[in-house]
N, C-alpha and C positions, 0 to 999 in steps of 0.2 A: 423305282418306277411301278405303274399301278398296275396290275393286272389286266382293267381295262384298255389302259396306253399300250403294254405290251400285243395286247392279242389285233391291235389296230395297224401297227406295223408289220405284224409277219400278215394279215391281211394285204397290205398293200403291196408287200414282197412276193405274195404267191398271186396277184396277178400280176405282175411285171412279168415274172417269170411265163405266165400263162401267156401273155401275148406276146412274148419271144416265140416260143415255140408256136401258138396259132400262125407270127408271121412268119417262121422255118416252112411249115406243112405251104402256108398259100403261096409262099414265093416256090417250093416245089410242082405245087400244080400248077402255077405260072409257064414255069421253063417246061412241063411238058406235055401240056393240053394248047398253051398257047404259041408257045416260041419253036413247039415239035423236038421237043428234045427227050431224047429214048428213056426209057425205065424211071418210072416214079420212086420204086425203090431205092435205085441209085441215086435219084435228085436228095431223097430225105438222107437218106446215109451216108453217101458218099458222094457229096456234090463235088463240083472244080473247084481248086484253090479260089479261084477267083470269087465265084460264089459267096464258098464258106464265107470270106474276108467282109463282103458286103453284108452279108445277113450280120455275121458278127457286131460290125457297124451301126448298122438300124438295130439289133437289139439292143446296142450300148447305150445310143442315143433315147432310146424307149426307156432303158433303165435310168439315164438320168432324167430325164424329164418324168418321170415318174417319181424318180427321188425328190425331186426338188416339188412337186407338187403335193409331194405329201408333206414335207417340209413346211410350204408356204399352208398348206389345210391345218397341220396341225399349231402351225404359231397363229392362226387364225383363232382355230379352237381353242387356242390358249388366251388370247385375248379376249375374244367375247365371254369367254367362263369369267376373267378376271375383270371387265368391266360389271359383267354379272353381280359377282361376289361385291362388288365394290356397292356397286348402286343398293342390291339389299341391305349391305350394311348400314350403308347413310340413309337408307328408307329407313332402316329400324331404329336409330338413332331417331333422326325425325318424329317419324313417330311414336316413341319412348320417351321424347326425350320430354321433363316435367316443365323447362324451362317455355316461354311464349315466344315461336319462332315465326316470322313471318314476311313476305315479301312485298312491297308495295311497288306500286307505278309510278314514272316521272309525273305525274297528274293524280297521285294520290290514292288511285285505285290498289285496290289491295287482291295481288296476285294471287297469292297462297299463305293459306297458314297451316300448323300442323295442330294435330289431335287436341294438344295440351290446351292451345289457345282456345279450339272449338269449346272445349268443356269448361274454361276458366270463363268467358264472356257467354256464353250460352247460345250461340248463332250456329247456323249451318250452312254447308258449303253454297247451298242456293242460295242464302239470305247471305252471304257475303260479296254477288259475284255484280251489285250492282250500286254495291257501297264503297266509299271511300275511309281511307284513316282519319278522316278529321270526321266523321258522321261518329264515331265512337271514343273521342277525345272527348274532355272535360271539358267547355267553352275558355277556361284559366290558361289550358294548354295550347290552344289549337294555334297560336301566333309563335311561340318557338317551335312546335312541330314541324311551320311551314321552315323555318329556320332552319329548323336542321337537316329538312330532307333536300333543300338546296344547296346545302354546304356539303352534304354526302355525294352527292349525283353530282357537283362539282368536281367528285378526283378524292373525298378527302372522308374521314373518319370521324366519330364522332362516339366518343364516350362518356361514361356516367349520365346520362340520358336518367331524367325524374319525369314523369308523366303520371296521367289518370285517365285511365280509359273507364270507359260507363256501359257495364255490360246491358246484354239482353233487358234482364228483370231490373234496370235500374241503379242495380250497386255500382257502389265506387272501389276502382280495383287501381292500390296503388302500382306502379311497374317503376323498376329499375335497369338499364341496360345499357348496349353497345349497337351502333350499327355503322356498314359498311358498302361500300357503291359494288354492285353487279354488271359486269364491263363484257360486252361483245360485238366483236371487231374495233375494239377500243372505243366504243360509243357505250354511252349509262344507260340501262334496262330497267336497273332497279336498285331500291334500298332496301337491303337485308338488316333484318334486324332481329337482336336474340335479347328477351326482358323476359325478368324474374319480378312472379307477384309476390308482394316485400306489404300487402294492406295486412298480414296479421302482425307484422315485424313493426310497421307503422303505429297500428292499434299500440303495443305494448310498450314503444317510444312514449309515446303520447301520454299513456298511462305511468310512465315510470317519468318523462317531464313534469306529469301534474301530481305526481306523489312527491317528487323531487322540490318543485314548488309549494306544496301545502305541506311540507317538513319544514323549508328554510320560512314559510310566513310562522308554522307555531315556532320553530326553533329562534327567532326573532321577538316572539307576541311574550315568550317566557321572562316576568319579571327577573328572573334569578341572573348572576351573570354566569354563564357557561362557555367555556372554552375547551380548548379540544386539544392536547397535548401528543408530542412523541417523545419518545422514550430521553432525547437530551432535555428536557425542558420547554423546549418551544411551542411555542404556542402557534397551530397552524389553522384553524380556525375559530369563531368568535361570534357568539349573538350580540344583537343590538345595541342593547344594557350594557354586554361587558365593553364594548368597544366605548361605549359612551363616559360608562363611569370609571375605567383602569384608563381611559384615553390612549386605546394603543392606536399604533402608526399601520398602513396598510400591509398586513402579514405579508404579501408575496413581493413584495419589496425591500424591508426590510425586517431582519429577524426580530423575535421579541418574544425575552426569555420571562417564564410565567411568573417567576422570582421579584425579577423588577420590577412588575407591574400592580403587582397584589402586596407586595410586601416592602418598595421601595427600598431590594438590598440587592448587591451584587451575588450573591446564593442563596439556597436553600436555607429558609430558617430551621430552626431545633424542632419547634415542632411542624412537622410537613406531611400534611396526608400523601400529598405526591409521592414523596421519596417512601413512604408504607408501603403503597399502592405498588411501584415499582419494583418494591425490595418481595413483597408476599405474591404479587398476584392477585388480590382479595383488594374488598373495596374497605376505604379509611375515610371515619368521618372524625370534626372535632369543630366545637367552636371556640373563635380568640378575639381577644380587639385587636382591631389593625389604626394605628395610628396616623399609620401613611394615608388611609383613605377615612378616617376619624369615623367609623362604623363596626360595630361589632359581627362581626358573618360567619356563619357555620359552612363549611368549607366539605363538599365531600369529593371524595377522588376515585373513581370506578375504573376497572383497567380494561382496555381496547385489546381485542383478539383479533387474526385475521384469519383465516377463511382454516389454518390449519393449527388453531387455538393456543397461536403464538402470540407472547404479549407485543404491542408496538407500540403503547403508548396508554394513556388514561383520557376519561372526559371527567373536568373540573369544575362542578358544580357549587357556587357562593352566593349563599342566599344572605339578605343585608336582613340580620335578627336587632336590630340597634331598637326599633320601635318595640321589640315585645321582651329587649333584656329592659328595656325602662317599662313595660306594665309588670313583668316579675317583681321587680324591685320596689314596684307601688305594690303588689298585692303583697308584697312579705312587710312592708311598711304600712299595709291597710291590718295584715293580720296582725301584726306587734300590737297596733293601736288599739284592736280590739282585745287581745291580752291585756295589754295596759287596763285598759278599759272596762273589762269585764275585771281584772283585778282591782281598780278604783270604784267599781260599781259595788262590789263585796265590801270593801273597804270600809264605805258612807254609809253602807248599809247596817251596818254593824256602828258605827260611829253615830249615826241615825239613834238606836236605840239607847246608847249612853247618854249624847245631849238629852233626849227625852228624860229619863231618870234626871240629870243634872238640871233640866231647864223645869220637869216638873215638881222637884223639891223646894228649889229657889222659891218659886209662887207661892207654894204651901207655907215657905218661912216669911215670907213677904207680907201675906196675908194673915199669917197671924201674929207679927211683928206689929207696934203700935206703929203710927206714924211717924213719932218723935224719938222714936229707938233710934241710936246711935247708928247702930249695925245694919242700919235700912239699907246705907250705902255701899257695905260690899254683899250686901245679896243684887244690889241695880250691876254692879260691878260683874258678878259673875253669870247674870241673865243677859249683858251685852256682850258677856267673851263669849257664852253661849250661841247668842244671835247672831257672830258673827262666826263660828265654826260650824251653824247650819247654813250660813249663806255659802261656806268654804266646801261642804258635803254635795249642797246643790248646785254649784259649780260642777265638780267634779261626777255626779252622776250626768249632769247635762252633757259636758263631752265625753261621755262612754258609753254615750246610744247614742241613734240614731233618730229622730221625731218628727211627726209629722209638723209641719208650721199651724199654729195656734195664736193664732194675731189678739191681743187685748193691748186697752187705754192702758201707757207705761207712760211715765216718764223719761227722758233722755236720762236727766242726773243722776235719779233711779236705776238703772240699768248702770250706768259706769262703776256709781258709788257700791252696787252690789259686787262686782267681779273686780273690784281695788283690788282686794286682798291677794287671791290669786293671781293679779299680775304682776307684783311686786315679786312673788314665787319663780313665774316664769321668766321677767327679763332678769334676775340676778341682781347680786347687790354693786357691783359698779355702774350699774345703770341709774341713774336719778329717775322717776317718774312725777309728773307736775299734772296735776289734773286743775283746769279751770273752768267754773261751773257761773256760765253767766245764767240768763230765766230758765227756768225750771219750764220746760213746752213737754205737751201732752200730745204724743204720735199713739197711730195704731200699728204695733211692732209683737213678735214675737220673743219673749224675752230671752228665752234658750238663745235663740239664734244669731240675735245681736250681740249676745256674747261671745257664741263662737266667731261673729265676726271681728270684733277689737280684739278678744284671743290671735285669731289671725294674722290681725294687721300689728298688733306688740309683739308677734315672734318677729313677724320679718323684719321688723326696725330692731328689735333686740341683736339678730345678723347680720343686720347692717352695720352697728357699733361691736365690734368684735374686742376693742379696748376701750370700750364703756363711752358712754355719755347720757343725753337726755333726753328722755319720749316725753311728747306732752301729749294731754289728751283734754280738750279745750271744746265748750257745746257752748251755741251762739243761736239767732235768728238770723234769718234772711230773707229781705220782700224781693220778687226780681219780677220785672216786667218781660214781655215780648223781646225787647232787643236784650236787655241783661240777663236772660235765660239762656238766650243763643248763646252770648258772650261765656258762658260758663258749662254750654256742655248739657243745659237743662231743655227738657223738650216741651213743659206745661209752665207759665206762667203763675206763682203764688204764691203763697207764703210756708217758709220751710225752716227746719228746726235743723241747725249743722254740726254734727259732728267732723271734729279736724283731729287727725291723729298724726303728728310727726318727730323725726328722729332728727339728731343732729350727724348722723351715719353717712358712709360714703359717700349715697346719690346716682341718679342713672342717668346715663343717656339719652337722647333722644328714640334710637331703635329699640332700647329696652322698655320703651313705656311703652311704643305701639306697641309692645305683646305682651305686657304682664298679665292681664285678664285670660290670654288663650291657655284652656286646659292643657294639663303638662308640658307647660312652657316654664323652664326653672334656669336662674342662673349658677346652680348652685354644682358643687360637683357630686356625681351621681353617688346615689346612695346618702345622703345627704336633703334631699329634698322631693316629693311628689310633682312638685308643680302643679297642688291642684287649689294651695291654700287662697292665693286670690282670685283663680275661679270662681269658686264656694262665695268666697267677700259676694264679688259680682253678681252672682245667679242669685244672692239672700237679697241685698239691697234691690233687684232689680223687682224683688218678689215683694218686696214692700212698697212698690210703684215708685220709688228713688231713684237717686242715681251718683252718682260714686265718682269724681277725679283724679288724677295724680299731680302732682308738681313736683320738679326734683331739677337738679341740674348734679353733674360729677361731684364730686369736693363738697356739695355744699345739701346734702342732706334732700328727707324725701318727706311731703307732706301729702297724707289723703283727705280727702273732704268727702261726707257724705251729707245728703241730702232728702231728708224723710219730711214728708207734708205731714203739716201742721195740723190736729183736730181741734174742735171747737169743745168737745165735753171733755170732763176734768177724770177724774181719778180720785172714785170713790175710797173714802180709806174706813174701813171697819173700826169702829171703837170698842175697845174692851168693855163685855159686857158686867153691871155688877154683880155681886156674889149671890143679892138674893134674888136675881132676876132667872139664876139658875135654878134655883130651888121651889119653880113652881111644878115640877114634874118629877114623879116617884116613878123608878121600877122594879122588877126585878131581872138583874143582868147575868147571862152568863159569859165572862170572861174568859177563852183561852190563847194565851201567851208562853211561848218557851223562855222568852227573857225574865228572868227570876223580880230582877231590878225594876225591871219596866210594869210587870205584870204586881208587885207589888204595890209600887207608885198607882198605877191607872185602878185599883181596886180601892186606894183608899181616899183616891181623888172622890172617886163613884161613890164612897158610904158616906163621907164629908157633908154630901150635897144631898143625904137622904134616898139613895140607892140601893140594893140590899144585892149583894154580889158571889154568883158561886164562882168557883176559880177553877181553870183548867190548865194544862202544863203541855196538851201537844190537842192534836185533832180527835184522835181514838179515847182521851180523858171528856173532851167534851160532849161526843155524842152521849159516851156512858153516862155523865150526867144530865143530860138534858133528859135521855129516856127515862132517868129518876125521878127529876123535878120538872116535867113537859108541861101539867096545869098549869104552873106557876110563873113560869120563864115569858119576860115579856120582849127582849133583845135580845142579838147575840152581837159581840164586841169578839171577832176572831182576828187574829196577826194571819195573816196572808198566808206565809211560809214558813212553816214548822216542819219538826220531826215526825217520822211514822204516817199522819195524815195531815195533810194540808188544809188549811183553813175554808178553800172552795171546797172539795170533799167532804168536809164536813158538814157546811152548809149542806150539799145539795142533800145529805144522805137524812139532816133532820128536818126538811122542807119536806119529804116525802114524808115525815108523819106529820109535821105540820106547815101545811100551803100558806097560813100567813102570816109565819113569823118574820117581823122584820132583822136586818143584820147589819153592823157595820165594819169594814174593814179595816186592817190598818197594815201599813208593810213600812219600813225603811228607804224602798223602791220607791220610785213615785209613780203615780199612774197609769201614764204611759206604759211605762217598762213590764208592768202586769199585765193590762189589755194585750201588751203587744204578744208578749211571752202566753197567752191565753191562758194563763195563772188565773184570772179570775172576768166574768165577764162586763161588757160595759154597762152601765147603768146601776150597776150594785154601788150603794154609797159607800166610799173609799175616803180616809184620809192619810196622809205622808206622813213619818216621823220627821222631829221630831216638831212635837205638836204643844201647845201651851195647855193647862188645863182649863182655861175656860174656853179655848176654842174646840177641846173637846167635849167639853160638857153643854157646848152651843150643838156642837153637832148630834151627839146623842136627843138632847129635846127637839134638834129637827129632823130626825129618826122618827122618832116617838111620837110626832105630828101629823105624819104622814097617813 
């Protein structure tokens, strides 16, 4: 008990007690000023029994009623302290409390709110006392508000309550709550209601909805297929791609193990970045073909942690490399070919410089051979095995570069009759080759290139007969009007010179001819072919304003037809010029040559005809001599590509004493291939090995003319 309580009770004990005795003393002076009864003294101290008994009585009575009133005071006092205590509490709640507490009227008026609401909406207790709740509702809300506040004030309760109130300054303040009917004498007063502002909780839904959403659109947009595994295999989620091309079934329906789907096997294959990933922890990449889905895909497997860097699974990332293991496979077959190539180029080159020596001795015996010599005819004999292993040299530097197109008056028959030899090489000897050579027609072609195109078109008929048969290769005329142009695939009306190349080989389909022209389009099996060889056909003939057919059926073989317009001028042919038509122009030449043979020959060709010739062995020999003999020197006859110094170095180095001497070239290479290589520059006169010697000794007098 409190000190205070204690000291309140013996308060009210010591006056009970006080007016017991105040009423002892007045009922003594009662009985003896009033009633005449003798001695006051003896009234207070020794009154009659009877007396005593009565005072006794009324003070008893005094005593209780004094007890009981203090009784009744102090369970008063105790009450009002405890509704006290009570109402402060729930005032300081109230107003403490963060949440939006507030009271509204059967008619909407809004009783009371407490602090928190004042400061979340921005209003004050004046500015609220002639407003309603629907004046600070969101217009979206105001028809379930009326809703619910008549279902509350009905009897009845009402929770999870979604609203938007619109404070003071305009914001939108989302609320979440509860409310409930305020009942006195069992009639409805009011709807209590307690909501929590949830607009920053909303903000970060929103944001993590629309993060949520602009993941699953990229996680979709990702060509790759991507799946999302747990630790058994399963597959529990899936992008676009993968759902489309593995064709799985809807994951939360039924399972689908990642095995089945990528690899068409009931487990884990041998090699499995999966089962890496699971077994280390660490990410596993590897790529494989997959047959099941007939694409080659690099496969990586990253392993999934969750929040306390426990593994639960992997994300399985398979990207489809099918398209760039077929350009690998082209560029290791573009670089062979240029190995090939640039080793066939070296080859001719050098091969080049032999027929010269062999094709320029021939001449020399030829010419001083009488006519009726016996032996005329194997020197004719060994000038046409000659001219036909320079056409075999220029074949083969032809496909070992690259050239720009260079269109001149050719012949069709010309052009076949030069690259026979060579195809006889390429399709093999079970193959028969039949060449039919009806008029000889005069197209504007570049010769290179039409040969890499029947090169072309004789491999793949050579692939086509795998146990031999027969290519023909047949050039004809053709008039075609208006409608016989359409009929054949031709887009101008005129007259055209046809080449027809076909095999007696398996033959295609109808879907295989709609695509043979599309770049790396090949039936072939990989590694095995480019698929670019009748592209190239295509893009050549199309560059020569032509145009190109197929015809084929299975079993019975495939025949191309090309189609090159006709020219009206002929094809000038040089005639050999005579001996002494050479011999009206003297100089003096300096010659330098690494090839001993060559450089031999080309000096005695030059004295033959009245030349007078110093001789050099590399580049660094002939400047020395020229800065010997510089008055006298009226050419310079340099080989392209030598040892020590090169034949343009050397050039430019005795231009700079003298600006105008003239120079002619010569390489094994053919022209192109030097321009290209900027071995030497264009416009300097240049001739090929190998070369005859009067077309060399034409070219030196139109040197020397200049």
């Amino acid at each position: 008990m409190s000190k205070r309580s204690l000291a309140g009770k013996w308060q009210i004990i010591t006056m009970i007690v006080a007016l017991g005795v105040l009423y002892w003393i007045t009922d003594s002076f009662i009985e003896v000023f009033i009633l005449g009864k003798p001695s006051l003294k003896t009234q207070i101290f020794s009154p009659a029994a009877h007396n005593i008994w009565m005072r006794l009585m009324t003070i008893s009575v005094l005593i209780f009623f004094g007890v009981l009133a203090q009784y009744l005071i102090s369970g008063y006092k105790r009450t009002a302290s405890s509704l006290k205590d009570s109402e402060e509490r729930y005032r300081s709640l109230f107003d403490n409390a963060h949440d939006l507490i507030q009271s509204i009227a059967p008619d909407g008026k809004i009783i009371y709110v407490n602090p928190a609401w004042l400061r979340t909406m921005g209003y004050s207790l004046e500015e609220l006392r002639n407003m309603t709740v629907f004046d600070i509702l969101h217009p979206n809300y105001r028809d379930s508000c009326l809703n619910t506040l008549q279902q509350v004030l009905s009897g009845g309760t009402k929770d999870n309550i979604e609203a938007v109130f619109i404070s003071k300054d305009g914001r939108l303040v989302n609320v979440e709550g509860n409310a409930n009917v305020q009942l006195v004498d069992g009639k409805a007063v009011a709807c209590n209601g307690i909501f929590r502002d949830v607009t920053e909780r909303k903000r970060m839904e929103e944001q993590i909805f629309q993060i949520t959403h602009d993941w699953e659109d990229t996680f979709n947009t990702i060509t790759d297929m991507i799946t999302i595994h747990d630790k058994d295999f399963n597959i529990i989620h899936a992008n676009k791609p993968a759902e489309k091309i593995l064709g799985l079934p809807i994951l939360n329906v039924s399972p689908a193990k990642c095995y089945q789907f990528y690899h068409g096997t009931g487990s884990p294959p041998a090699v499995c970045p999966s089962c890496d990933c699971l077994k280390t922890g660490m990410s596993s990449t590897t790529e494989i073909y997959e047959p099941h889905l007939k694409m080659f895909i690099e496969i990586r497997a990253i392993p999934r942690l969750d929040s306390n860097h426990n593994l639960i699974g992997l994300i399985h990332v398979a990207r489809d490399i099918t398209e760039r293991k077929k350009l690998e496979d082209q560029l290791r077959q573009a670089q062979k070919m240029e190995a090939i190539g640039q080793l066939a180029g070296g080859i001719a080159h050098d091969f080049n410089n032999m027929l010269t020596a062999i094709i320029g001795y021939a001449n020399i015996l030829k010419i001083k051979m009488g006519a009726d010599n016996p032996l005329k005819i194997n020197i004719d004999q060994i000038l046409a095995a000659s001219e036909r292993g320079a056409y075999l040299t220029q074949s083969l530097l032809a496909f070992s570069r690259q050239q720009i197109s260079n269109p001149d008056l050719v012949t069709v028959n010309e052009i076949i009759r030069k690259i026979e030899t060579l195809l006889l090489r390429v399709i093999g000897e079970d193959i028969e080759l039949k060449t039919i050579y009806n008029e000889d027609l005069t197209v504007m072609a570049d010769r290179v290139q039409m040969e890499q195109v029947l090169m072309n078109l004789c491999t793949n008929a050579r692939d086509a007969m795998p146990h031999g048969g027969i290519l023909t290769i047949e050039t004809g005329r053709i008039e075609l009007d208006s409608e016989s142009s359409a009929a054949h695939g031709i887009g101008k009306p005129g007259n055209y010179s046809v080449i027809s190349v076909s095999d007696s080989g398996t033959g295609m389909d109808k879907g295989i001819q709609e695509r043979i022209f599309e770049p790396f389009f090949t039936t072939k099996d990989i590694g095995k072919g480019t698929g670019l060889g009748l592209s190239i056909v295509y893009g050549i003939i199309k560059q020569h304003n032509g145009y190109i057919n197929c015809y084929s059926e299975p079993g019975k073989g495939t025949k191309f037809k090309m189609y090159l317009p006709i020219v009206k001028s002929t094809v000038k042919e040089t005639l050999p010029a005579e001996s002494h038509d050479l011999k009206d122009t003297t100089a003096t030449i300096l010659l330098a040559e690494d090839e001993p043979a060559v450089r031999k020959l080309t000096s005695q060709i030059l004295k033959e005809f009245g030349h007078e010739v110093i001789e050099a062995v590399d580049g660094e020999d002939a400047e020395a001599k020229f800065l010997e003999n510089k008055d006298k020197i009226d050419l310079l006859i340099f080989d392209v590509i030598m040892p020590k110094m090169n034949g343009k170095i050397a050039y430019d180095r005795i231009k700079a004493v003298n600006p105008d001497i003239k120079a002619l070239f010569t390489s094994g290479y053919p022209a192109d291939f030097v321009h290209r290589q900027e071995i030497i520059d264009e416009g300097l006169n240049f001739v090929s090995k190998p070369i005859s010697p009067a077309g060399l000794l034409r070219k030196v007098k139109e040197v020397l003319a200049i």
